[in-house]
C-alpha atoms as one frame of an Amber mdcrd trajectory, in Angstrom:
protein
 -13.705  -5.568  -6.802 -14.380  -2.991  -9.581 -11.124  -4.221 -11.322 -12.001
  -7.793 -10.941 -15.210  -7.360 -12.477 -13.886  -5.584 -15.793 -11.159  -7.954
 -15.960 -13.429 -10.912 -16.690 -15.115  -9.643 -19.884 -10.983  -8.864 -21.057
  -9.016 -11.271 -23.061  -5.893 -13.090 -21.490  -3.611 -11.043 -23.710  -5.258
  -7.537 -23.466  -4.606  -7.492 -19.819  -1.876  -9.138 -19.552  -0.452  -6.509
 -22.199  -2.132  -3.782 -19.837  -0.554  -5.223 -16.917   3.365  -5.165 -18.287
   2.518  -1.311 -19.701   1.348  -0.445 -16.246   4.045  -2.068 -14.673   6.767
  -0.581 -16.567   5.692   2.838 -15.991   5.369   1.655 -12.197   8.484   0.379
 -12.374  10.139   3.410 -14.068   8.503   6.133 -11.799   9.808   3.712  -8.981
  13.325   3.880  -9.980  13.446   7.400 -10.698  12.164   7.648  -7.281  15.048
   5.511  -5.897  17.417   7.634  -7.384  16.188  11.001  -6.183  15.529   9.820
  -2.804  19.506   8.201  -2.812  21.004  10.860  -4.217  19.104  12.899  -1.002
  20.518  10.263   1.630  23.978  10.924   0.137  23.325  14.739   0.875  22.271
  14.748   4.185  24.754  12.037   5.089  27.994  14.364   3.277  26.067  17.428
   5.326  26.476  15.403   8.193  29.794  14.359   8.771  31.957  16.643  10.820
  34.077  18.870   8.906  38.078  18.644   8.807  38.630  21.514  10.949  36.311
  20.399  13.778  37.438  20.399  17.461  38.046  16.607  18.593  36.335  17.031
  21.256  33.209  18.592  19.807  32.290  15.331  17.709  29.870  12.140  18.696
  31.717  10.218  21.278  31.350   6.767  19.907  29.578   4.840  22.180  30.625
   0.421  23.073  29.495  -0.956  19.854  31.886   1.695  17.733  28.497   3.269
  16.603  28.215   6.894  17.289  26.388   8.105  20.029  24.172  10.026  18.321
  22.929   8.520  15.423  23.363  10.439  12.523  19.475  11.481  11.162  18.957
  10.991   7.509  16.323  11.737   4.793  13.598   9.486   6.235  13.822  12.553
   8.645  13.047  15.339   6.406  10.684  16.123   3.932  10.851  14.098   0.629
   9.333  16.145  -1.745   7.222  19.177  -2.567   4.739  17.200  -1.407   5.648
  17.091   2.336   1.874  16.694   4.179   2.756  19.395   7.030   3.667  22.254
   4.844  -0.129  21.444   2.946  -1.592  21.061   5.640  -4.582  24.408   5.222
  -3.919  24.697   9.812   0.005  24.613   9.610   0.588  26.265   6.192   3.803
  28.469   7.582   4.739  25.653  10.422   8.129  24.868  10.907   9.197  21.455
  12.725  12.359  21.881  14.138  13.767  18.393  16.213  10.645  17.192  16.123
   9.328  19.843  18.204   7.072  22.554  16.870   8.458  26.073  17.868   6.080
  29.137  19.134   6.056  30.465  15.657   4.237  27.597  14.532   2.068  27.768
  17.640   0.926  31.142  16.520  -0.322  29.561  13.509  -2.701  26.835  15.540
  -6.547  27.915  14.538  -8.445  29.459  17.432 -10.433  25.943  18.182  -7.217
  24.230  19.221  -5.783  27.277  21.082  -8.013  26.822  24.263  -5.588  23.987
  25.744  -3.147  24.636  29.150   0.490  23.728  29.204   0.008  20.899  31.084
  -3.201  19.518  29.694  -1.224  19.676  26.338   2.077  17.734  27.671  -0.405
  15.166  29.341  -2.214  14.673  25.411   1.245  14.598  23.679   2.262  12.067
  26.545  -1.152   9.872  25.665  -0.663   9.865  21.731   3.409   9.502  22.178
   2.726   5.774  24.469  -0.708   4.930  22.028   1.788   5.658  18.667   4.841
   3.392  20.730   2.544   0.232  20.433   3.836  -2.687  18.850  -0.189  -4.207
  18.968  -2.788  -1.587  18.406  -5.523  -3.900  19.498  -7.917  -1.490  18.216
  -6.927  -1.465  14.906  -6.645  -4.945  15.146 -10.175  -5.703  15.556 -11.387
  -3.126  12.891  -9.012  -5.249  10.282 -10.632  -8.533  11.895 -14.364  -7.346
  11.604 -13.493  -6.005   7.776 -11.651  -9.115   6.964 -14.573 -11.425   8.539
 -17.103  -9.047   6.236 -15.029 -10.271   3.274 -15.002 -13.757   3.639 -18.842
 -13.926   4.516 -19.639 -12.030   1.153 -17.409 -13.926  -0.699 -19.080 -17.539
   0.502 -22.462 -15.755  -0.150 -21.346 -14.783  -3.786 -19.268 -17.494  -4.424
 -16.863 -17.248  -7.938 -13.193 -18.505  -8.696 -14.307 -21.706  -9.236 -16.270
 -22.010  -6.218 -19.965 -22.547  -5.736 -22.254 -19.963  -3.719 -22.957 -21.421
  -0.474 -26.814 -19.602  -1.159 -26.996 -21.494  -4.576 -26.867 -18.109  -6.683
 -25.298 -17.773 -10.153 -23.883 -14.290 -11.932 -27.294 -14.621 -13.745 -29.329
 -13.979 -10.490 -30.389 -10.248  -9.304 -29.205 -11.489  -5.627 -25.323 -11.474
  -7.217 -25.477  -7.804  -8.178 -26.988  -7.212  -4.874 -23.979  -8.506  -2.849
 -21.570  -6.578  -5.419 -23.164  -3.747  -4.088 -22.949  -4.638  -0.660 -19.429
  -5.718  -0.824 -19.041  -1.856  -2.115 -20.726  -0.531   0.691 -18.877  -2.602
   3.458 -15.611  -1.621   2.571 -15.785   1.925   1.671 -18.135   2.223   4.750
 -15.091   0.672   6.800 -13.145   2.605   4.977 -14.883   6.030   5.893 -15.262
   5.151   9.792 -11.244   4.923   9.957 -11.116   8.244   7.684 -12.952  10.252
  10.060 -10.925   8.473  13.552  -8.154   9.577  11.442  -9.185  13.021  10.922
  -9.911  13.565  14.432  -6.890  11.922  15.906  -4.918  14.514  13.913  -7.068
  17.621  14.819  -6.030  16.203  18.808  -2.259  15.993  18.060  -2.370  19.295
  16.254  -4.068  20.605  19.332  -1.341  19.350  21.473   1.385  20.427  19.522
   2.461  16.496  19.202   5.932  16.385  17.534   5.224  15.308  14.077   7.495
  13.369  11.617   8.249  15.510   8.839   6.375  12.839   6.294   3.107  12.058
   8.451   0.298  12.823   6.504  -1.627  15.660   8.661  -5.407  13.859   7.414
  -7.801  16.451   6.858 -11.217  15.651   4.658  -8.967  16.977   1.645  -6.313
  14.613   2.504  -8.900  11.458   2.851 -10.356  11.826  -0.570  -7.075  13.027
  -3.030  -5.390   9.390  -0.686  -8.870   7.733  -0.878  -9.265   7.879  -4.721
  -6.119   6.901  -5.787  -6.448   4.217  -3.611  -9.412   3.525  -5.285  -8.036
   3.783  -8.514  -5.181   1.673  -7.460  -7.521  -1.194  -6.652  -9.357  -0.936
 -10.148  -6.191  -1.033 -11.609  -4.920  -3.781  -9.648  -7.623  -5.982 -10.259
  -8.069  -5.686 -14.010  -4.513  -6.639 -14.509  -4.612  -9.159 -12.384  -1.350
  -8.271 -10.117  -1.156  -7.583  -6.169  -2.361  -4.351  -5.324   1.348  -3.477
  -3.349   2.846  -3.081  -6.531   0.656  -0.251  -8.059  -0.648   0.861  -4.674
   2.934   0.997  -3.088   4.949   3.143  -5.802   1.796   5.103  -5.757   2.554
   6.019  -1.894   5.683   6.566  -2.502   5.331   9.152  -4.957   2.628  11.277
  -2.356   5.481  11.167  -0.219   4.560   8.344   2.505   7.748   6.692   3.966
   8.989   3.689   2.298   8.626   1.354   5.779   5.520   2.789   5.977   4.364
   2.027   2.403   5.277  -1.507   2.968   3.649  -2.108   5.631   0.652  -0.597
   4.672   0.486  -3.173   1.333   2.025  -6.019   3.073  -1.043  -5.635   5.692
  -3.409  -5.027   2.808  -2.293  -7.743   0.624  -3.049 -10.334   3.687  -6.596
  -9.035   3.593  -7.788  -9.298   0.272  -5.614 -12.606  -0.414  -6.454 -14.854
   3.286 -10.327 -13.952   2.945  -9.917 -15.510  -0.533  -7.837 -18.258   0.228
 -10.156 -19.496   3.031 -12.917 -20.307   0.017 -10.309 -22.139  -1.375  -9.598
 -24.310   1.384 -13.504 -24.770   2.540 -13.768 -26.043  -0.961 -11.374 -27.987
  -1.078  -9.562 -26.601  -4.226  -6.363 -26.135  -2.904  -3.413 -28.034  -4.149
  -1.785 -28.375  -0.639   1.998 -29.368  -2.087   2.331 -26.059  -3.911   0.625
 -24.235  -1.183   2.599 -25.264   1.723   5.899 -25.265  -0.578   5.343 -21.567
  -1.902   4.500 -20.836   2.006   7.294 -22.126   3.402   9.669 -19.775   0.079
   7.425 -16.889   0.836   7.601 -17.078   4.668  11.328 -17.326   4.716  11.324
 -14.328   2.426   9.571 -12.262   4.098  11.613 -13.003   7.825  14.804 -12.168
   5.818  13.199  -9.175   4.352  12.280  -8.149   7.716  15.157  -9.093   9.908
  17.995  -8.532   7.838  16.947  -6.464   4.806  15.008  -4.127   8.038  17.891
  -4.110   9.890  20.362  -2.801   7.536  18.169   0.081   6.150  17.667   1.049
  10.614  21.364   1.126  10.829  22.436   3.029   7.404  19.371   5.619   7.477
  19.041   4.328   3.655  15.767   4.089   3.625  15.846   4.296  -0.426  16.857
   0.177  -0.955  13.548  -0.607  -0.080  12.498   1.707  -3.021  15.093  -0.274
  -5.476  14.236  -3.532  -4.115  10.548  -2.770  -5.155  11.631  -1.119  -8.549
  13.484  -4.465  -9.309  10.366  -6.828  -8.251   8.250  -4.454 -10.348  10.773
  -4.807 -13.612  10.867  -8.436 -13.458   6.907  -8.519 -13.037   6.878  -6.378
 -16.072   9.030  -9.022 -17.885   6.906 -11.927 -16.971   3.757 -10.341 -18.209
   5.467  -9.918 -22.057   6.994 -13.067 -21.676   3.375 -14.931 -20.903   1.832
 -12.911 -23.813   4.566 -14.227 -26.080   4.059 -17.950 -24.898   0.468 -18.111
 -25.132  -0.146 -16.125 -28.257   1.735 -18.921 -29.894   0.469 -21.799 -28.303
  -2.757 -20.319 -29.837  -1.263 -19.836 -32.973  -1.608 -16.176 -32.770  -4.830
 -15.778 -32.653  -6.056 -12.709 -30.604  -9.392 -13.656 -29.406 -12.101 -10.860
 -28.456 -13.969  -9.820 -24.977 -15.602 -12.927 -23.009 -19.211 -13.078 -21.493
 -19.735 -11.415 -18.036 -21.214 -14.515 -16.944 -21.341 -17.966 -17.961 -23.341
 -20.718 -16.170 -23.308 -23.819 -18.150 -21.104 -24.977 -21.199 -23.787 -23.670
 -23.715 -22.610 -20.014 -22.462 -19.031 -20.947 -23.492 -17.501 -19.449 -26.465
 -15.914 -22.188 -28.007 -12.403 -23.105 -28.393 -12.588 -21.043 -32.037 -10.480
 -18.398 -33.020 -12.917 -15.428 -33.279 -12.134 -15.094 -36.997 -12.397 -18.329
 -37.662 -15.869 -18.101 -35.805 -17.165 -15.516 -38.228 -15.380 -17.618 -41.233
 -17.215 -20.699 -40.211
């Protein structure tokens, strides 16, 4: 929102040229991420294979399907960096995670407050959060995206913009528009802070239970909630004054903290239908949708996105290389950046390179406008 709001005093080429230098540093962070995590995959997988002078008969038995029997675990099963959540984590500083089981060592280290549990009323809670994480529809979560998404599109018909009228009659130029700015603000950080704290205590429960963490779930904490919560934030801002999806700031960003790549794209992918649908629903009420592009870029985009899924999924579940998601988004990122020079280019001389200056916050009527004028010729004339 923040993003959006500084982007419309900016000229088209200012943040356009904003957008291809943030992209190219997204895109070069990204690759350089690609290549570390690879070049980790190739490790573990070299680690991995039996050595030369192994007993026959003490390797994987290959099961039907000519696939070993035990599949063989790769990087997305250790820690990816320095930044690895568990060993931050202030409760389970010195915790080790051994087979996805903590060890009595790391029990030791549990604070007092989560040491009051039995044997069995821990396997019973490690039973509970192992079926609730196994869920393929978390209903719950489900209806907190629903109620935030239906917040959205109710502001935005209040407030109107894009083209589209308020359905309340108001204009940037009344008080009432900075009022549901503000309240926009305050319904989706307050969203934002209710799934915060279920996340905080959902983690203090596993912790309690000894649940057998991945090696890169993020172990929330307050800390945790606002370092991922501002750059978020700052994400968003950055997103929306360069006018680009928020997955492709938002999603190297996440990578670089150390969150899974199949977990970093679903987390944009799932974000990116939120802010884009509660949008695109004022566009259709309006009746401002060109419904030949729409249902032609739906149909590319949909078949996309089952490929992506299905095949592009598939592959990186049966290699263990998780890190061709990362290149895939490193390449998508690179061409973005190539488009944004490439539009700067075209316009600037359509318009005869002229760089024109910052445009009014708000502009009701064609008096407001600014002219078709170069701003130099303005002053010159």
């Amino acid at each position: 929102v923040l993003g959006v709001l500084i982007q419309k005093v900016l000229p088209n080429w200012l943040y356009l040229t904003l957008a291809a230098i943030i992209l190219g540093f997204t895109a070069y962070k990204t690759y350089n991420k690609f290549k570390d995590t690879n070049q980790k995959e190739t490790e573990a997988r070299l680690a991995a294979e039996p050595q030369e002078n192994t007993p026959l008969t003490n390797s994987p038995k290959p099961d039907s399907t000519g696939n070993l029997e035990k599949e063989i675990q790769l990087i997305e099963d250790k820690p990816d960096s320095g930044l690895a959540p568990a060993q931050d984590h202030p409760s389970l500083k010195h915790r080790n995670v051994s087979d996805g089981v903590a060890n009595e060592e790391a029990s030791s280290e549990i604070p007092t407050e989560f040491s009051g549990m039995s044997e069995a009323e821990k396997q019973e809670r490690r039973q509970f959060w192992l079926a609730r994480d196994a869920r393929q529809y978390p209903t719950e979560k489900f209806f907190g995206l629903f109620v935030l998404w239906v917040g959205l599109v109710f502001i935005t018909f209040l407030k109107g913009g894009k083209g589209v009228d308020s359905i309340i009659g108001i204009t940037c130029a009344s008080p009432w528009y900075g009022v549901l700015i503000v309240v926009q603000f305050v319904w989706t950080l307050g969203i934002a802070a209710v799934f915060g704290y279920r996340l905080m205590k959902q983690t203090e429960d596993k912790m309690m239970c000894e649940y057998p963490m991945h090696p890169q779930d993020v172990l929330w904490d307050f800390q945790k909630v606002r370092f991922y919560s501002f750059f978020t934030f700052i994400a968003g801002i950055v997103a929306g004054l360069i006018g680009i999806g928020g997955g492709m700031v938002l999603g190297p960003l996440m990578l670089v903290m150390g969150i899974h790549p199949r977990v970093s794209s679903a987390t944009t992918a799932t974000m990116i239908v939120l802010t884009s649908s509660s949008v695109a629903v004022l566009f259709v009420t309006a009746g401002l949708v060109p419904w030949q592009y729409a249902v032609t870029f739906f149909c590319v985009c949909f078949a996309g996105a089952y490929v992506g899924k299905t095949k592009i999924d598939a592959y990186v579940k049966k290699s263990g290389r998780a890190s061709v998601l990362i290149l895939l988004l490193a390449i998508i990122i690179g061409l973005a950046t190539v488009g944004c020079i490439v539009i700067v280019l075209l316009d600037l001389a359509s318009a005869d390179w002229c760089f024109d200056g910052f445009h009014k916050f708000c502009i009701v009527s064609d008096d407001d406008s600014e002219g078709d004028l170069c701003p130099v010729d303005r002053m010159l004339f």
